[in-house]
Each structure stands twice: as C-alpha cells, then as structure tokens.
N, CA and C atoms as a LAMMPS dump frame, in Angstrom:
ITEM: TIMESTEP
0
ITEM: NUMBER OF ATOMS
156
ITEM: BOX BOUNDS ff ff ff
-5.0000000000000000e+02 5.0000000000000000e+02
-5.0000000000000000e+02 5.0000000000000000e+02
-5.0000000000000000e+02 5.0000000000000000e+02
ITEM: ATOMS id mol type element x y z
1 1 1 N -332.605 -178.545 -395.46
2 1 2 C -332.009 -177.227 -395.415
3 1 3 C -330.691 -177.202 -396.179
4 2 1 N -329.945 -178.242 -395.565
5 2 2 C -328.567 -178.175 -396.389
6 2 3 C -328.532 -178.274 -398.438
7 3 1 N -329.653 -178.666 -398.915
8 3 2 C -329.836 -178.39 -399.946
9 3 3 C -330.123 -177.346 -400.981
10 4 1 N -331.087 -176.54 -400.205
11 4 2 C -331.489 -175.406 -400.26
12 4 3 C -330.05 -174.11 -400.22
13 5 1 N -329.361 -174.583 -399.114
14 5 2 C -328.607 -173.724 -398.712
15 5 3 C -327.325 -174.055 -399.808
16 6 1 N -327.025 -175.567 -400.364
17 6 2 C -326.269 -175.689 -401.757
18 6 3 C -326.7 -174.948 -402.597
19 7 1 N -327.971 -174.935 -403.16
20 7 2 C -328.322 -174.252 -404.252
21 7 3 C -328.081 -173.028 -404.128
22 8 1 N -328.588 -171.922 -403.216
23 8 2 C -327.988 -170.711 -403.107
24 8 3 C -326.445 -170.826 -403.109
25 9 1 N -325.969 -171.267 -402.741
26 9 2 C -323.807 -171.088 -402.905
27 9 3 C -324.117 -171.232 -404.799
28 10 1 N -324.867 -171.763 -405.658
29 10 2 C -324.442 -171.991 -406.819
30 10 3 C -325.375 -171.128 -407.699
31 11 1 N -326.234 -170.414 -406.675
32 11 2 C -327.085 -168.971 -407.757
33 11 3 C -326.433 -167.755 -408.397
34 12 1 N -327.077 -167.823 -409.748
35 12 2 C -326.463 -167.003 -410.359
36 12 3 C -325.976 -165.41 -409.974
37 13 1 N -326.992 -165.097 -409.005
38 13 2 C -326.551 -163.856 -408.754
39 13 3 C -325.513 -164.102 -407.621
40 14 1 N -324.765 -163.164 -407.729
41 14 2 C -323.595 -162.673 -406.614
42 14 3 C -324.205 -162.743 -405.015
43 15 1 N -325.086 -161.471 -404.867
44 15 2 C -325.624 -161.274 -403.995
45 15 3 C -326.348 -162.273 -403.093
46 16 1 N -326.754 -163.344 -403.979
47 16 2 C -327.714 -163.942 -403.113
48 16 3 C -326.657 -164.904 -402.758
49 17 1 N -325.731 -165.54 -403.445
50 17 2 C -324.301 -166.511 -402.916
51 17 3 C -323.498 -165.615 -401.697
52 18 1 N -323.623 -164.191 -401.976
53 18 2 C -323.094 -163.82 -400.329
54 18 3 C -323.361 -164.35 -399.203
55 19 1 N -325.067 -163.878 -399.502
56 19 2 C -326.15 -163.731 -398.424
57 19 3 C -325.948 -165.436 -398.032
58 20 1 N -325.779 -166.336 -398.736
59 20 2 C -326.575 -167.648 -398.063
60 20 3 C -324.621 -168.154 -397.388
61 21 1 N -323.856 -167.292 -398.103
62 21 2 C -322.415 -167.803 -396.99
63 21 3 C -322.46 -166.956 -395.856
64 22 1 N -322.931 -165.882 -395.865
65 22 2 C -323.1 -164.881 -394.242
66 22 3 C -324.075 -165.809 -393.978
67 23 1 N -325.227 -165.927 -394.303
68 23 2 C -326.067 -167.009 -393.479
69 23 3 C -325.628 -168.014 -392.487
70 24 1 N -325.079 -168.957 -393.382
71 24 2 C -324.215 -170.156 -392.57
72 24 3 C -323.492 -169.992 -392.103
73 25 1 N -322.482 -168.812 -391.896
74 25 2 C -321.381 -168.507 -391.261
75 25 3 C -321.818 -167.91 -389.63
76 26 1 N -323.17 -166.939 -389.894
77 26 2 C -323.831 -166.646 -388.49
78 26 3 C -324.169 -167.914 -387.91
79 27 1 N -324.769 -168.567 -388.836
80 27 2 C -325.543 -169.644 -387.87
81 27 3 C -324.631 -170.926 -387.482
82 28 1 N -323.237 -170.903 -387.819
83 28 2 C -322.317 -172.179 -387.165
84 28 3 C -321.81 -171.357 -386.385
85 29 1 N -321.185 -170.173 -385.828
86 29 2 C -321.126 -169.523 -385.127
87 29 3 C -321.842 -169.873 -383.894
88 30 1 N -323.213 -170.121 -383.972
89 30 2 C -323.877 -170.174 -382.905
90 30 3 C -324.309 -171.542 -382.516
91 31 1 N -324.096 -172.52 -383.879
92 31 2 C -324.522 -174.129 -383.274
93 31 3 C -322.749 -174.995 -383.983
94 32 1 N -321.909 -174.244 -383.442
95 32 2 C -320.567 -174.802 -383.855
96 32 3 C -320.713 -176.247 -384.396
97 33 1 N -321.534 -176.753 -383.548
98 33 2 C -321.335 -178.79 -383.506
99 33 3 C -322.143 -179.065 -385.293
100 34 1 N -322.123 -177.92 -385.864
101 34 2 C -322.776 -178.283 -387.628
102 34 3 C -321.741 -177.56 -388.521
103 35 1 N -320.464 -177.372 -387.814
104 35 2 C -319.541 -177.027 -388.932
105 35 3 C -318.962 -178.446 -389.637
106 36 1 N -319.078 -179.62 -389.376
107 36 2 C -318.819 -180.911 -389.877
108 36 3 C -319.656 -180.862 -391.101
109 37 1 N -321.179 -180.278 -391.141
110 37 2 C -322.286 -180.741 -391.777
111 37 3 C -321.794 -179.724 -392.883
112 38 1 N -321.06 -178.512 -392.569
113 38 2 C -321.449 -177.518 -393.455
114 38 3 C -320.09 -176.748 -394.409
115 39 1 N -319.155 -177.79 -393.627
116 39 2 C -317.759 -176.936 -393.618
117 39 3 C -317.401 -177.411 -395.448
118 40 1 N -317.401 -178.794 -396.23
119 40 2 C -317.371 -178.96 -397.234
120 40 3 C -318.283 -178.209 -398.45
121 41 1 N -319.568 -177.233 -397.933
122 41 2 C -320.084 -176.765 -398.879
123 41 3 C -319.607 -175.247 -398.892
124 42 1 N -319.224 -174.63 -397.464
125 42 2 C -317.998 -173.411 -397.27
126 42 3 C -317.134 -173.116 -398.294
127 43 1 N -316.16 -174.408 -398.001
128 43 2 C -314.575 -174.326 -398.458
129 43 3 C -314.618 -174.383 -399.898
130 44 1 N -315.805 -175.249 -400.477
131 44 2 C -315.572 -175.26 -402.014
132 44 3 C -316.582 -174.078 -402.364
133 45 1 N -317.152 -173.344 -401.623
134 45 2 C -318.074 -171.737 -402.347
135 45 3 C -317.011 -170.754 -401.993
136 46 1 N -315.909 -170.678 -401.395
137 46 2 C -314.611 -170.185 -401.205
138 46 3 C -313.73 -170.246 -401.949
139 47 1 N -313.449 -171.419 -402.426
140 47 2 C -312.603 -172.065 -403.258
141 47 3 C -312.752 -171.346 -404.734
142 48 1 N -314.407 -171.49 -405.2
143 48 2 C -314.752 -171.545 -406.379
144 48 3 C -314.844 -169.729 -406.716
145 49 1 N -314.821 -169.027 -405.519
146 49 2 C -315.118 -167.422 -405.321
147 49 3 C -313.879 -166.663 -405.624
148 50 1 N -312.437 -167.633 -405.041
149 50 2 C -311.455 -166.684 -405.043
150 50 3 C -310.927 -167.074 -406.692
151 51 1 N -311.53 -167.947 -407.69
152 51 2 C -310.884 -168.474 -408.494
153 51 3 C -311.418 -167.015 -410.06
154 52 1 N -312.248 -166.177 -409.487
155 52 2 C -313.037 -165.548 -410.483
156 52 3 C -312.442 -163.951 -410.182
C-alpha cells in the first residue's frame, strides 16, 4: 500500500496528489499508531507542495 500511496503523492495531476494526502490523512486519523509509517512520505508531499 505504502507504495502505491508514494506514487500517487508524485502523480502528475494535482488532483489526484490531493486526493491520496486527504486519503492518508483520514486514515492516520483513525489508526494513529501508522503515522511513523507514513509521516516521512506527508512532510516531504508538503514540503515539495508549498515550494510551487
């Protein structure tokens, strides 16, 4: 999953890099104990978002 869910943070369209950070953002919300797993692919699709 976590691969899948890299590749969307790095798709070309906008929309679908929203969709897969609201994704992960609902779903650590609800299984907190996978923000370790998920928090480095977050911060740098954040990182790389506010830079554009």
């Amino acid at each position: 999953m976590e691969r899948g869910v890299h590749g969307r943070f790095l798709d070309p369209s906008t929309s679908v890099r929203e969709a897969a950070v609201e994704l992960v953002g609902k779903f650590i919300l609800v299984r907190p104990e996978l923000i370790p797993q998920y928090y480095h692919m977050l911060s740098e699709r954040i990182l790389v978002g506010t830079c554009h």
